[in-house]
N, C-alpha and C positions, 0 to 999 in steps of 0.2 A: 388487644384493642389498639386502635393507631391512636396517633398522640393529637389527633382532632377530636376527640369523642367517637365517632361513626365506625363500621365496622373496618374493618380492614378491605382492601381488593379482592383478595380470596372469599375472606367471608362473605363480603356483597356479590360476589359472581356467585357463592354458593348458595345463597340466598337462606342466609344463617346466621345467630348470632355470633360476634364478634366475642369471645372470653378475654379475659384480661390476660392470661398467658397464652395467647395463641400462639402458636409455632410461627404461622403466616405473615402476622403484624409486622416485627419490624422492617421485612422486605418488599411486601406489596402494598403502598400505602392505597389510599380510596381514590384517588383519581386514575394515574398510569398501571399502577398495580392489578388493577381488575383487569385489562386488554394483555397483561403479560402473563398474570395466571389464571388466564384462558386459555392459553395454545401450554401452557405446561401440564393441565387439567387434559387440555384434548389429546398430548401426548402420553404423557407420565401417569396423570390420574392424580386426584387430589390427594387420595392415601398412600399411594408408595411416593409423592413426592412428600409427604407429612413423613413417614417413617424413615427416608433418608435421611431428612434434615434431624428429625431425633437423633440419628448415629453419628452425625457428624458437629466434632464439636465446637462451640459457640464462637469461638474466634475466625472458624472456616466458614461457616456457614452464608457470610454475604457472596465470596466468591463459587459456594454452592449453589446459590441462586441463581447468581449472574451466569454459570454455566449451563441451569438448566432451563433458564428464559432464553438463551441464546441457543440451544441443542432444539428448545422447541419452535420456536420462532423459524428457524431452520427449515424443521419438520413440514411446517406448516408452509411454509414457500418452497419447498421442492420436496413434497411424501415419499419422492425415490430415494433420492440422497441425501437429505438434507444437509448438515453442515460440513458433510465429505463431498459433496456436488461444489460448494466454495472454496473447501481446498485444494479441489483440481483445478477449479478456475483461477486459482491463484498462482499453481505451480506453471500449466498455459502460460500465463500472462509473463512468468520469471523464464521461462524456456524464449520465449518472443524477445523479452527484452535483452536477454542473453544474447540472441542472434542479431538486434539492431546493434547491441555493444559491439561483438565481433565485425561486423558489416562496416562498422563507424571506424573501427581500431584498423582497420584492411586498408580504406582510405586514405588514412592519416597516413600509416607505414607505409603506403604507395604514395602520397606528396611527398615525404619525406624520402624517397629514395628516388623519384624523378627529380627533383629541384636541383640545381646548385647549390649552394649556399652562399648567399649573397655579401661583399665584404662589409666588414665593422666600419662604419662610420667612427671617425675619432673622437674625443672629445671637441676641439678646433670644430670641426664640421659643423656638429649638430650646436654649438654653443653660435655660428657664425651666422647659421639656417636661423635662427630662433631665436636671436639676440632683439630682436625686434619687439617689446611687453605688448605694444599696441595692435600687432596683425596676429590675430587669432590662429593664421594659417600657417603652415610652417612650407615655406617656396624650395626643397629638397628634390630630388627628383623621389619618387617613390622605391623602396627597394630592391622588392621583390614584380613584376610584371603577372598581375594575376588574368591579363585578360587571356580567355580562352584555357584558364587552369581545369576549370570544372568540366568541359569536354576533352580535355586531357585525358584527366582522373577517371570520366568514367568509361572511354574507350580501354586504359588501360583495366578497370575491374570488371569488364564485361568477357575481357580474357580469362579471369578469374574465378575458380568452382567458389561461391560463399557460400555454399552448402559447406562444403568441405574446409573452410573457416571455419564457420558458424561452430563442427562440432568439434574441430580441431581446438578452440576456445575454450568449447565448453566443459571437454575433458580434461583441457588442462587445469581450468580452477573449479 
């Protein structure tokens, strides 16, 4: 029985009474509990989900449930695959982010090997630049000259397979 009085989730979805030791109670309370073991009920079945939970012992059992509202739930938004239809969408998504990585790291290591490298300003300089508390702005000339770097960058990685980045990347971590 849940700790409201009323039946449990399960029990009110099975339109049954609620026993004071039910298996069900303390995971499906009366409100969200009945819309979660619904789709466990529509998957599972209320008795081999009741029989599971007998064999597994007391201490495992929330992360049993949580397993098998989330395998149903699943079920229930994709009948094909369910919660292996998410894992691909997830591996997709790590393979993509994989290749912007690579794509991003291509760029970088092409700025960095087209640039110069611009000389260190001394201590003197930048303390001379900026010795000023009241002008926000510091009157230096600018370092590095980045006008026109981005059509640099990307003529040079148009010359570039980032396919053959991408997997070159990918294989290597």
């Amino acid at each position: 029985m849940s700790s409201g009085g009323g039946p449990c989730g399960a029990c009110k979805f099975l339109r049954r009474k609620c026993v004071r030791d039910c298996i069900f109670a303390p995971y499906f309370d009366s409100e969200q509990g009945m819309s979660h073991f619904a789709a466990v009920h529509k998957v599972f079945g209320a008795s081999n989900a009741s029989k599971l939970l007998l064999t597994i012992p007391p201490n495992k059992r929330l992360e049993t449930v949580i397993t098998l509202c989330y395998e149903a739930l699943a079920r229930v938004r994709d009948p094909v695959y369910g919660c292996v239809g998410h894992i691909f969408s997830l591996q997709q998504q790590a393979v993509t982010l994989q290749a912007e990585l690579a794509y991003v790291q291509a760029r970088i290591s092409t700025l960095q090997h087209s640039l110069p490298m611009p000389p260190t300003p001394s201590l003197a300089e930048v303390g001379a630049c900026c010795s000023n508390i009241s002008s926000s702005v510091c009157t230096m000339d600018p370092l590095i000259d980045v006008t026109g770097l981005c059509d640099v960058l990307d003529q040079q990685l148009d010359n570039c397979d980032l396919h053959t980045v991408a997997v070159d990347f990918v294989s290597r971590h």
